[in-house]
N, C-alpha and C positions, 0 to 999 in steps of 0.2 A: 504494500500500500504506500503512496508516493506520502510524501510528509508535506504536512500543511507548509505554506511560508508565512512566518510571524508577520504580521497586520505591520506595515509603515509605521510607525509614532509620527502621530501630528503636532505640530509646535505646537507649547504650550499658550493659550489665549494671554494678550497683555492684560496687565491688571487694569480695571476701571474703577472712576469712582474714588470713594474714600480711600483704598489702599494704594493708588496708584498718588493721589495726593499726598500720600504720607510720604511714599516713596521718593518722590522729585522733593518736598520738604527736605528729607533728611540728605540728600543729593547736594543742599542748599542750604549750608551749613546759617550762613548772614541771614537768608528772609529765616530760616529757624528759629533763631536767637531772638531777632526783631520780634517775630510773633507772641514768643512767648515774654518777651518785657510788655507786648501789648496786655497779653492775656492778666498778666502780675498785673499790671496799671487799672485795670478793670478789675478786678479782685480786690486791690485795694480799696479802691472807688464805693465798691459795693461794700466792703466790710469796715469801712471807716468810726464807727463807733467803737467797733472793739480792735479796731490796727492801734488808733490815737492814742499814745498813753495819757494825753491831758483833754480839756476840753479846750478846743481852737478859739473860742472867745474867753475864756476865764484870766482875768488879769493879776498880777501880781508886783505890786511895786518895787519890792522886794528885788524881785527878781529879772527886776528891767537889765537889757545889753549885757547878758551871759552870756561868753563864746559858751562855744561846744563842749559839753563835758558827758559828764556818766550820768547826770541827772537829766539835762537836759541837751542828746543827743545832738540838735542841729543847732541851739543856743537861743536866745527868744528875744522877742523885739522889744522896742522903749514900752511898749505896755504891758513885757513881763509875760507875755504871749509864748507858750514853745511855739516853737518854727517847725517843728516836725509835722504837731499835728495839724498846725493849720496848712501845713501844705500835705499833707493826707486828705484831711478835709475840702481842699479846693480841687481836687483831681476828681471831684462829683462834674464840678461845675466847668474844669477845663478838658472833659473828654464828653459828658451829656451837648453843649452848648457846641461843640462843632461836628458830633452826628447828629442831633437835630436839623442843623443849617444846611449841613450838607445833603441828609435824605429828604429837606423838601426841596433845595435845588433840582437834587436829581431828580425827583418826581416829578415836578413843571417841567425842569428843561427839555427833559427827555420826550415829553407829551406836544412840547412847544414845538421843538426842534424836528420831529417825526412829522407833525403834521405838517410845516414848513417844504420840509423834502420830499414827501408824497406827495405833496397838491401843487407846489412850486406855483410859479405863475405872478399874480399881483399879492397873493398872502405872502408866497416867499418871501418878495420884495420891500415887504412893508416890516415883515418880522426880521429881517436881516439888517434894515438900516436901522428901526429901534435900535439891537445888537450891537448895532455899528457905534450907538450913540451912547450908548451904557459903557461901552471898552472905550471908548476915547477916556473917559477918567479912570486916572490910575486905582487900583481898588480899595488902597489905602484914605485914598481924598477921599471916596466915594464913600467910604464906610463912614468916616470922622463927619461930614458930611452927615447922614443916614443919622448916624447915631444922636448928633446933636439936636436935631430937628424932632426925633422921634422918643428920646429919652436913653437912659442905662438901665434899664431893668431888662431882665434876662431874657424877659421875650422878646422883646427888640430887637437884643444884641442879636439871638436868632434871624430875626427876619432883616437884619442888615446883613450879615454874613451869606444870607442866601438870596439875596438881591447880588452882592456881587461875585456870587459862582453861578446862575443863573444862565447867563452870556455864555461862558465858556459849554457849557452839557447843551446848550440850542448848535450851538457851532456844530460842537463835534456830532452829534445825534444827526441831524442836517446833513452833514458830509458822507457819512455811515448808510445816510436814508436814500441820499443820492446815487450809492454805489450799489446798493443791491437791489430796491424798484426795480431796476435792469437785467435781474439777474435770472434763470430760467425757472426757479420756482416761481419766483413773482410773478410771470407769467401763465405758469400753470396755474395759480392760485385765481388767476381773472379769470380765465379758461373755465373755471368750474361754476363761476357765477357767483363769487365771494365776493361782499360788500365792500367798497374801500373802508370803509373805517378795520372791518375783520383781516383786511390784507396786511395795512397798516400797522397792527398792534399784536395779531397774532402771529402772524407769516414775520413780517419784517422785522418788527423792533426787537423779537428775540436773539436775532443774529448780529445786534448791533450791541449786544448786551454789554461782551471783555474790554473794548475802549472804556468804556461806562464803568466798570468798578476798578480798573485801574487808574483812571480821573477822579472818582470817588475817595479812593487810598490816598492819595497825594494832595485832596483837597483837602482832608482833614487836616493835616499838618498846618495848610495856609491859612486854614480857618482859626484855625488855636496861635498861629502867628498872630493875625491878624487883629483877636481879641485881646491878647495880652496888650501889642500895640496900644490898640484903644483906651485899656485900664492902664498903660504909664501913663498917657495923655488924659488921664482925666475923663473920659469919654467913656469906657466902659463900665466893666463891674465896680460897682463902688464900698467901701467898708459900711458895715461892719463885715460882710459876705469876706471869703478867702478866696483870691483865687492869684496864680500865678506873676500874670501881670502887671496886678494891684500891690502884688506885696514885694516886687521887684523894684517898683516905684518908692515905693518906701524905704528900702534900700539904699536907693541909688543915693539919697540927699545923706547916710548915716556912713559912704563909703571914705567920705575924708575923713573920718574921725575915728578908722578902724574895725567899725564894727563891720568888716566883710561877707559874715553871715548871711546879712538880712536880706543879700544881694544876691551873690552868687549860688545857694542852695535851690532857690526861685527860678533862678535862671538855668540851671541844669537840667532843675524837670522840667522846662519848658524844651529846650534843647536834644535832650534824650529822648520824649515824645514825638517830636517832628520829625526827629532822624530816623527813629522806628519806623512809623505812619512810612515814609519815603522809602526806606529799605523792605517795606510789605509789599509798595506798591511798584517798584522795580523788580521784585522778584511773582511778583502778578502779573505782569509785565511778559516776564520770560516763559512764566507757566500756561498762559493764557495762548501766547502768540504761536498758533500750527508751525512758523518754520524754525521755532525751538523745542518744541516738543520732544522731538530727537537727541536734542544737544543735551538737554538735561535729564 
């Protein structure tokens, strides 16, 4: 009797999905690290009652303009304030306050921008020069600007951070919407008698999606830039609230006379945050984009 021949082995299937995420993560040592100082930053944020050894408003006169020691870890400000926990405390409000801004950015823009690039024509033309007229000012003007006119309270601060990321997710969304309307699904999708708005938002904007959270990743960064900005200028979050910015400001006037604390620990988490945010969305960047897929 002749003997079977052993069945071929067939390549093993690539991984998909969450394991295959894990795997380009780990591949990728820098967006690793970064994610997980994100994940720490958000953990604190959420557990800050019980991270804080002190209460972030509780004064002590006593204990005004103590550097750093065993007591009081990061050292505390002229009103006797640790510095640790107010800046534990203020990473609610300096990580809540630019994913807010930034997911209703991207929710108009992306809405804005799509409808813009799918109907083109005189809507294009009208919603491109608004665009046009929002990015003539710089986004910093624009905000100081926003902010003054509209107040510092935290909602605000929101909806001026995402007045000016607005522009940028209509651009890109628009550019994205222009490139695939063209493209042979889109086609088929009219082919079958599917509504514009259904072609629009079902068919297309899903494929516009990785520009989109890779603009999202790096916007938080400028958005948390941008606010601190605002609260050294006076313009943003204001005391008694802690938040990065605010208390960098306060710093800055205590740095001729030593007390470097009140300054630089302020400005580290502000620094270490935006770098992360940026090294997430570089490495979203690489994971996202099909002609690396391979490389990593």
């Amino acid at each position: 009797m002749a003997s079977l021949d052993a069945a071929p082995s067939r390549p093993a299937a690539p991984l998909r999905g969450l394991p295959a995420l894990w795997r380009r993560l780990r591949r990728n040592p820098v967006t690793f690290a970064a994610l997980a100082v994100v994940i720490v930053l958000i953990a604190v944020a959420l557990l800050a009652p019980v991270v804080a050894p002190f209460d972030p408003d509780a004064t002590e006169a006593a204990d005004a303009l103590q550097s750093p020691s065993l007591s009081h870890l990061l050292g505390t400000d002229v009103y006797g304030r640790d510095q640790l926990s107010r800046i534990v405390f203020a990473a609610r409000v300096d990580l809540l306050v630019p994913f807010a801004a930034t997911a209703a950015a991207l929710a108009l823009g992306s809405l804005v921008g799509a409808l813009a690039g799918f109907r083109g024509g005189f809507i294009d033309q009208v919603v491109m020069r608004i665009t046009d007229a929002v990015l003539a000012f710089p986004a910093l003007v624009l905000a100081m600007g926003l902010s003054a006119a509209l107040g510092n309270s935290v909602g605000n601060i929101v909806v001026v951070l995402a007045v000016t990321q607005i522009p940028v997710y209509i651009r890109l969304i628009r550019g994205e919407m222009l490139r695939v309307r063209e493209m042979e699904y889109a086609e088929a999708a009219r082919t079958v008698g599917n509504p514009p708005w259904r072609i629009a938002l079902v068919h297309l904007l899903p494929n516009c999606v990785p520009p989109l959270i890779v603009q999202a990743t790096l916007a938080m960064g400028f958005a948390l830039l941008t606010m601190a900005a605002l609260s050294f200028l006076g313009l943003g979050i204001q005391p008694p609230d802690s938040e990065w910015g605010e208390m960098t400001a306060e710093g800055a006037s205590q740095m001729v006379t030593g007390e470097w604390w009140l300054f630089v620990f302020p400005g580290l988490a502000i620094m270490v945050t935006v770098l992360t945010f940026n090294l997430i969305g570089d490495g979203l960047r690489d994971f996202l984009d099909p002609r690396l897929r391979g490389v990593r």
